[in-house]
N, CA, C and O of each residue as an XYZ file, in Angstrom:
228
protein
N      -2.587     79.863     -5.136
C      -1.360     79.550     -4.443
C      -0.132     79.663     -5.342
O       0.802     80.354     -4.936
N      -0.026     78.944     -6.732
C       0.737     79.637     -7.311
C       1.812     80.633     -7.739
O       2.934     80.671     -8.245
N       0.420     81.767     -7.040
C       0.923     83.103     -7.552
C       2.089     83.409     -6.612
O       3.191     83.893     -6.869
N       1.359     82.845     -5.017
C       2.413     83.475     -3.865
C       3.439     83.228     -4.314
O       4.298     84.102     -4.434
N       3.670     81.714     -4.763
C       4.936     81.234     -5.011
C       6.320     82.244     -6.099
O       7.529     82.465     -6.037
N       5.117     82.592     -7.030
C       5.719     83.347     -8.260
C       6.381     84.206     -7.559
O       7.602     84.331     -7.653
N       5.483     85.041     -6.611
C       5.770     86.353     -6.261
C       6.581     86.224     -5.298
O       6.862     87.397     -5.054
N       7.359     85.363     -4.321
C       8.383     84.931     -3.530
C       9.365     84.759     -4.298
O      10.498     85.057     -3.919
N       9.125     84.240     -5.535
C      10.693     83.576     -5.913
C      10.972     85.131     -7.136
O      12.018     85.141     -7.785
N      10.163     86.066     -7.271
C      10.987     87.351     -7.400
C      11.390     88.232     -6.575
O      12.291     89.040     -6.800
N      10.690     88.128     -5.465
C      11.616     89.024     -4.493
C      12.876     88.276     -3.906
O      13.791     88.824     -3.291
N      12.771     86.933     -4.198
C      14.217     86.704     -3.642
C      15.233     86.766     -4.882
O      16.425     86.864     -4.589
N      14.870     86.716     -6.279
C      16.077     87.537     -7.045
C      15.992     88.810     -6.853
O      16.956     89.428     -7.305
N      15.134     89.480     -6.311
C      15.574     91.395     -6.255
C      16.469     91.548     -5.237
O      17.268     92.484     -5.186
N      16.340     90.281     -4.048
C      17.311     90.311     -2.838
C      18.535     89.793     -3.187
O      19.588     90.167     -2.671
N      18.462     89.073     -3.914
C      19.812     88.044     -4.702
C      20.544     89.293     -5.618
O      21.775     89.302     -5.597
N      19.908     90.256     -6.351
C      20.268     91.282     -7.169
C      20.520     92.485     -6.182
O      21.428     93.110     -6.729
N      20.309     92.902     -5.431
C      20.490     94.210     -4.827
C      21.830     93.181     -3.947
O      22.784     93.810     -4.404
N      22.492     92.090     -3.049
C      23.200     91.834     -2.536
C      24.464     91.247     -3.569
O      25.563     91.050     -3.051
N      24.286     90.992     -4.941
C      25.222     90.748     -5.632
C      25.694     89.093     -5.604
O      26.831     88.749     -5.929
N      24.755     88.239     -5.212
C      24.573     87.386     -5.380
C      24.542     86.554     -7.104
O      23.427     86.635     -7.621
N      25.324     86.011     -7.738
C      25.304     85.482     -8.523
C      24.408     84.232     -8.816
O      24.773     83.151     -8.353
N      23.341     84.303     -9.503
C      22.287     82.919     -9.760
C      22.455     82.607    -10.899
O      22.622     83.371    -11.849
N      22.420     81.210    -10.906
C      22.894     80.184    -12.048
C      22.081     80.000    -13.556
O      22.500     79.595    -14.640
N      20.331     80.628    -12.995
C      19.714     81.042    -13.994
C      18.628     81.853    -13.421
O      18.377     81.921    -12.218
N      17.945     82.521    -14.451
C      16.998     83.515    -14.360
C      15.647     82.929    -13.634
O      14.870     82.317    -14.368
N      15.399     83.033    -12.615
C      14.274     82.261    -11.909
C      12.980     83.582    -12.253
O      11.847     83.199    -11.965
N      13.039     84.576    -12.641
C      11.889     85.539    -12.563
C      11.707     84.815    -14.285
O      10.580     84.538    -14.696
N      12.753     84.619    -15.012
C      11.908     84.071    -16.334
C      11.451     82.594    -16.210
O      10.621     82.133    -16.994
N      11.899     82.000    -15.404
C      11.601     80.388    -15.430
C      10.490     80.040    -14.813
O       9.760     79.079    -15.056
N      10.313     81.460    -13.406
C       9.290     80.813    -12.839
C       8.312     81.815    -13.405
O       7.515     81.794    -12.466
N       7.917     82.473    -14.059
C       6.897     83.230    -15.497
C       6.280     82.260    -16.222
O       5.066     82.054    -16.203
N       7.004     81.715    -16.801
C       6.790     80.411    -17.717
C       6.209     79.601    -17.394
O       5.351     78.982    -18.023
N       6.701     79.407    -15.978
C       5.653     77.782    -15.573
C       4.824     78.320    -14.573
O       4.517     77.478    -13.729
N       4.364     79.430    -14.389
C       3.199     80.051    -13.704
C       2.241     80.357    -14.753
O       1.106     80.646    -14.375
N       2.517     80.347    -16.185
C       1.952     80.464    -17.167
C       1.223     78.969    -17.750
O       0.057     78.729    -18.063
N       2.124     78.334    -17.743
C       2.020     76.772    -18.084
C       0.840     76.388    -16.972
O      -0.288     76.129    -17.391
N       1.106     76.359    -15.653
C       0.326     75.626    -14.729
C      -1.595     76.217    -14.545
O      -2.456     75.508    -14.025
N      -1.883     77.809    -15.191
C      -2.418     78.084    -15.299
C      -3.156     77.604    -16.081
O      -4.208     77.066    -15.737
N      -2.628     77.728    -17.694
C      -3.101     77.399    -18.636
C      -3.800     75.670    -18.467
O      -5.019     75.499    -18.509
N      -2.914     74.614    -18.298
C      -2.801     73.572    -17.796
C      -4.730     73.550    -17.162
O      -5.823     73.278    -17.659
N      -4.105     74.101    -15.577
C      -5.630     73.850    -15.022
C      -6.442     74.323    -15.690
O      -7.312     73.486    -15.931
N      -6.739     75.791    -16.392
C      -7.831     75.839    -17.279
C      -8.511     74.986    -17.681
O      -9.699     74.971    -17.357
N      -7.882     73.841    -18.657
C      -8.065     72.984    -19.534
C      -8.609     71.712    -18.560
O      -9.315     70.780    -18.945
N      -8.305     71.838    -17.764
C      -8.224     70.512    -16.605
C      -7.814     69.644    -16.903
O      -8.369     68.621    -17.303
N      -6.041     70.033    -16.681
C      -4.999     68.532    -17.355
C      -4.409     68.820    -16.127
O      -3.335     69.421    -16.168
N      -4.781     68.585    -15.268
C      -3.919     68.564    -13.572
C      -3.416     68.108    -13.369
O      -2.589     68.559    -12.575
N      -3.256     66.547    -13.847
C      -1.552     66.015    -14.178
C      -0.583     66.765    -14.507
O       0.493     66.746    -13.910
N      -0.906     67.697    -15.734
C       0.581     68.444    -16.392
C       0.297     69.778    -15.259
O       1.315     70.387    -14.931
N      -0.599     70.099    -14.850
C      -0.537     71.700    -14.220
C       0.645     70.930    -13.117
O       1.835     71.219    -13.237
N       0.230     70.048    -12.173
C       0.767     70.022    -10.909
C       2.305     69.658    -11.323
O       3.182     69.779    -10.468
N       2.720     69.077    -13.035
C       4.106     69.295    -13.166
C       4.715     70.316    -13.283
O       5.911     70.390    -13.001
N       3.853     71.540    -13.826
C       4.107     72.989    -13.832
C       4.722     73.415    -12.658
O       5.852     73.881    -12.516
N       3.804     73.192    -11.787
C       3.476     73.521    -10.186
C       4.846     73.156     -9.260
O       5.337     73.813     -8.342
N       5.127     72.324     -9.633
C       6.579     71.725     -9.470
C       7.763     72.376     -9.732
O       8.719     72.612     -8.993
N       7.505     72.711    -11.238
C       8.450     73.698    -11.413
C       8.813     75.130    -10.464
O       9.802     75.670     -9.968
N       7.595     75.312    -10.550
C       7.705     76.606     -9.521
C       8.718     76.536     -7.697
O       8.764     77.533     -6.977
């Protein structure tokens, strides 16, 4: 589930970028990071910190 998320919140900066929409920060790097984090996270089975990851997203 995650991933969908990842992969929604870059097509809405490619839609935010092709309409000239100005965003306040880089959500394709922020939400990378904590799709990375929440992964890693559950690996380990610290699902406390994944589902703060998860949040992030």
């Amino acid at each position: 589930m995650p991933g969908f998320l990842n992969r929604g919140c870059e097509i809405l900066v490619q839609l935010a970028q092709r309409h000239g929409v100005k965003l306040r920060q880089s959500y394709a790097r922020v939400g990378k990071f904590a799709l990375i984090q929440h992964q890693r996270y559950a690996h380990a089975k610290q699902f406390t910190r994944a589902n703060r990851a998860f949040k992030t997203l």
